[in-house]
DOFI-638086 format. One line per field, with one value per residue: x, y, z of N, C-alpha, C in turn; residue in one letter. Coordinates in Angstrom, 1 decimal. Layout:
N
npx = [X, ...]
npy = [Y, ...]
npz = [Z, ...]
capx = [X, ...]
capy = [Y, ...]
capz = [Z, ...]
cpx = [X, ...]
cpy = [Y, ...]
cpz = [Z, ...]
vomi = [A, ...]
END
This chain:
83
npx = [0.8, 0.5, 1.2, 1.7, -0.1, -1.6, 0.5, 1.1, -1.3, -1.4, 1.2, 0.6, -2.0, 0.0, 0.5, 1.3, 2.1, 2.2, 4.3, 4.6, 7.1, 9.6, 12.8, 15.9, 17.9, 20.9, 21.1, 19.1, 16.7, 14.2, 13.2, 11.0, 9.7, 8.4, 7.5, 6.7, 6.3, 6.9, 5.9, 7.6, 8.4, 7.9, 10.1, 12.4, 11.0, 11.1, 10.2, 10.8, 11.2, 10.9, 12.1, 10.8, 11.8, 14.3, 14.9, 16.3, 16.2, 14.7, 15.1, 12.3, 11.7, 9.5, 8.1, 9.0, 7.8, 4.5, 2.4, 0.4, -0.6, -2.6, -2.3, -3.4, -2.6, -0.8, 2.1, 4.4, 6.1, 9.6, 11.2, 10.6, 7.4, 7.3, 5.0]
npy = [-1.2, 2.3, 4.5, 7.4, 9.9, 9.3, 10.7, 13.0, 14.4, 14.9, 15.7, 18.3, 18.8, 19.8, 16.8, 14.1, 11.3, 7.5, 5.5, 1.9, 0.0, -1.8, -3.4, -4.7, -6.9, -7.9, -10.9, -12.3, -11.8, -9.7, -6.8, -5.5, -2.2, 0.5, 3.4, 6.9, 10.0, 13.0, 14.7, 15.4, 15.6, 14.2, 12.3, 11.0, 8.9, 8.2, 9.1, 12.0, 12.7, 13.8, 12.0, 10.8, 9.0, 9.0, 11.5, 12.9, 14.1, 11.4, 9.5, 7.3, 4.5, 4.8, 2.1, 0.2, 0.5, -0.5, 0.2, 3.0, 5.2, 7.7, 10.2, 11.8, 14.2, 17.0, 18.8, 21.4, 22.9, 22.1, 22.6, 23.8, 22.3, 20.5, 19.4]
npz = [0.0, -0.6, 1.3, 0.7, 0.6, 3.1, 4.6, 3.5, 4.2, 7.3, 7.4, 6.3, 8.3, 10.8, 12.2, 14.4, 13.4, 13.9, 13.1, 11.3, 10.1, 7.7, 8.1, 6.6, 8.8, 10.3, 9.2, 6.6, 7.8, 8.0, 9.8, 12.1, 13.3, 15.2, 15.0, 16.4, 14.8, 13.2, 10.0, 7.3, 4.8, 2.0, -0.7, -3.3, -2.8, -0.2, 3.3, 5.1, 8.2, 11.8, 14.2, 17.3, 19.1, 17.9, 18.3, 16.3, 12.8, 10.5, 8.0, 5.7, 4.0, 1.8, 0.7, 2.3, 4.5, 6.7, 8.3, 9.1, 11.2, 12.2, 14.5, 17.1, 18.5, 17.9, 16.1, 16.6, 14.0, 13.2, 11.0, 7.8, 6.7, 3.8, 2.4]
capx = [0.0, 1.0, 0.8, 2.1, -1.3, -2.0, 1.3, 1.2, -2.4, -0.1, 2.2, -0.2, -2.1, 0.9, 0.0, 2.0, 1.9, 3.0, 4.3, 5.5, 8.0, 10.4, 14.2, 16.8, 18.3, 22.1, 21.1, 18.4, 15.4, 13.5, 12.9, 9.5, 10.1, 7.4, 8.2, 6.0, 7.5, 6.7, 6.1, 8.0, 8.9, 8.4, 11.4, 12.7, 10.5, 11.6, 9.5, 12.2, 10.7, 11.7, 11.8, 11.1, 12.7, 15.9, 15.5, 16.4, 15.1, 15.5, 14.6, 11.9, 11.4, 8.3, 7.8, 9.3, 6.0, 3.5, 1.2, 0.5, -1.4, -2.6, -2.3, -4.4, -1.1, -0.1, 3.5, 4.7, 7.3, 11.1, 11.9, 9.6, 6.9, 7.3, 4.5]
capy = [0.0, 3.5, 5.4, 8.5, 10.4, 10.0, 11.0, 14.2, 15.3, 14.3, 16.8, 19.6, 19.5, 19.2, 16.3, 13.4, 9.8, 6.2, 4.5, 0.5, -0.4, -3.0, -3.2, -5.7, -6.9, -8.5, -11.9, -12.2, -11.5, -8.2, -6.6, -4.6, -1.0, 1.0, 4.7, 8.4, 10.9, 14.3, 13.9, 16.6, 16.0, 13.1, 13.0, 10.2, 7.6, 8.2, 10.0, 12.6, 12.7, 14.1, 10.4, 11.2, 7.6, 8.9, 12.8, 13.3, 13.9, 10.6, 9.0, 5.9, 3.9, 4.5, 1.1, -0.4, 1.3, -1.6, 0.6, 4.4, 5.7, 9.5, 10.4, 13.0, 15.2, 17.8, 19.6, 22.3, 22.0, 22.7, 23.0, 24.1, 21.5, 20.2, 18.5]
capz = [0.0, -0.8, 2.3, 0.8, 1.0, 4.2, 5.1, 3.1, 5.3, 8.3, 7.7, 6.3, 9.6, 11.7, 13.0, 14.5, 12.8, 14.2, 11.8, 11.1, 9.2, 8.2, 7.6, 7.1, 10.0, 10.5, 9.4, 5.8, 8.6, 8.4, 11.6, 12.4, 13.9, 15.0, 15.6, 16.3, 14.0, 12.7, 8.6, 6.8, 2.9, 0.8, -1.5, -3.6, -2.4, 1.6, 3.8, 6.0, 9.4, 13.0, 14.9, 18.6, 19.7, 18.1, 18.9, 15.1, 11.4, 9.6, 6.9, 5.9, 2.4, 1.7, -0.1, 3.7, 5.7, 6.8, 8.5, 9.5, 12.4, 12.1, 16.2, 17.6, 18.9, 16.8, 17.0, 16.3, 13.2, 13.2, 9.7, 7.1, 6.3, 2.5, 2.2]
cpx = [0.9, 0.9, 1.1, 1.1, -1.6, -0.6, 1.8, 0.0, -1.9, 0.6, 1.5, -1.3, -0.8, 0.4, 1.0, 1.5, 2.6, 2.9, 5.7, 5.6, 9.4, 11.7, 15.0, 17.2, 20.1, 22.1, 19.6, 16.9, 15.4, 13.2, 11.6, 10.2, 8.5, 7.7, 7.0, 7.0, 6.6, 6.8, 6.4, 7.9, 8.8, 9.8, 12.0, 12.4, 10.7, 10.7, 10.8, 11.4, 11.3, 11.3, 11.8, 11.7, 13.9, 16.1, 15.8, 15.4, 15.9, 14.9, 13.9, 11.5, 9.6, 7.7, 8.0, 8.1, 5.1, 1.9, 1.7, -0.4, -1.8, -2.9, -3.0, -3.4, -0.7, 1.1, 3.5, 6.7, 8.5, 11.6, 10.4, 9.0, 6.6, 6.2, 2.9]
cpy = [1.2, 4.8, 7.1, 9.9, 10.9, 10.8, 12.6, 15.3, 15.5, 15.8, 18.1, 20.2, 19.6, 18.2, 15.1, 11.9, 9.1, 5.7, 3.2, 0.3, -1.1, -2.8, -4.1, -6.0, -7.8, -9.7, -11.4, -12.0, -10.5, -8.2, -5.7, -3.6, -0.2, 2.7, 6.2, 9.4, 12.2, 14.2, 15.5, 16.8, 14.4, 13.1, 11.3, 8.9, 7.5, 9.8, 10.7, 12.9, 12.9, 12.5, 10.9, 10.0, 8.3, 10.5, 13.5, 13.2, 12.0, 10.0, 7.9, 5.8, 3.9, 3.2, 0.1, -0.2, 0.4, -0.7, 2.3, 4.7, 7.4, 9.5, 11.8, 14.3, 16.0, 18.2, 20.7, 22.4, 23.0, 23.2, 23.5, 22.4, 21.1, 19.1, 18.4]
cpz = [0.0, 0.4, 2.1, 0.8, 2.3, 5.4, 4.8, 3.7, 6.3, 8.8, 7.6, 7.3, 10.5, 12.4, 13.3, 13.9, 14.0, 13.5, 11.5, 10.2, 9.1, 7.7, 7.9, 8.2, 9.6, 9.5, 7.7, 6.8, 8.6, 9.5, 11.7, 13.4, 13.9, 15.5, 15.8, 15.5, 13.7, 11.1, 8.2, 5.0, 2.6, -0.5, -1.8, -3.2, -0.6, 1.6, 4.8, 7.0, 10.7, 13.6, 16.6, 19.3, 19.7, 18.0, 17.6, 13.9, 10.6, 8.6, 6.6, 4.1, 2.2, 1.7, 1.4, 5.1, 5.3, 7.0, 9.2, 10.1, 12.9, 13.9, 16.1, 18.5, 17.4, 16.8, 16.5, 15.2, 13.2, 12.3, 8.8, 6.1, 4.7, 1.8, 1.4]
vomi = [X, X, X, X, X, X, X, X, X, X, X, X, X, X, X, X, X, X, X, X, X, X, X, X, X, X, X, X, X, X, X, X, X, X, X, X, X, X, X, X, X, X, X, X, X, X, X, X, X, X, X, X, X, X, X, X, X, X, X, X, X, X, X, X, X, X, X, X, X, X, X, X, X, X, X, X, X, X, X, X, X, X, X]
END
């Protein structure tokens, strides 16, 4: 599924997402990650997002996002929202 929709309303309210998604791991096993982020810019197929787990902006494969969770938390955005 193409989440890039609801992740572009997301950002144009400020609003906070949770969103699962998977990435290799050490060994040919994908790992599940689930993170709260801030959605800023689509761009090259990767969403660029502030990650509050990791305190930074970082980056997710779009095509790697299982699921997206629009949260009822808004923020207040750091960089200018491209979305």
């Amino acid at each position: 599924m193409d989440w890039s929709e609801m992740l572009r309303e997301a950002g144009r309210q400020n609003r906070r997402v949770r969103i699962r998604f998977s990435y290799p791991s050490g060994s040919e096993k994908e790992v599940e990650y689930e993170r709260e982020m801030e959605p800023y810019k689509i761009e090259n197929g990767q969403l660029v997002a502030y990650s509050y787990y990791r305190g930074a902006f970082r980056t997710v494969d779009i095509d790697r996002i299982i699921n997206v969770q629009l949260r009822p938390e808004s923020f207040e955005p750091r960089r200018a929202v491209e979305l």
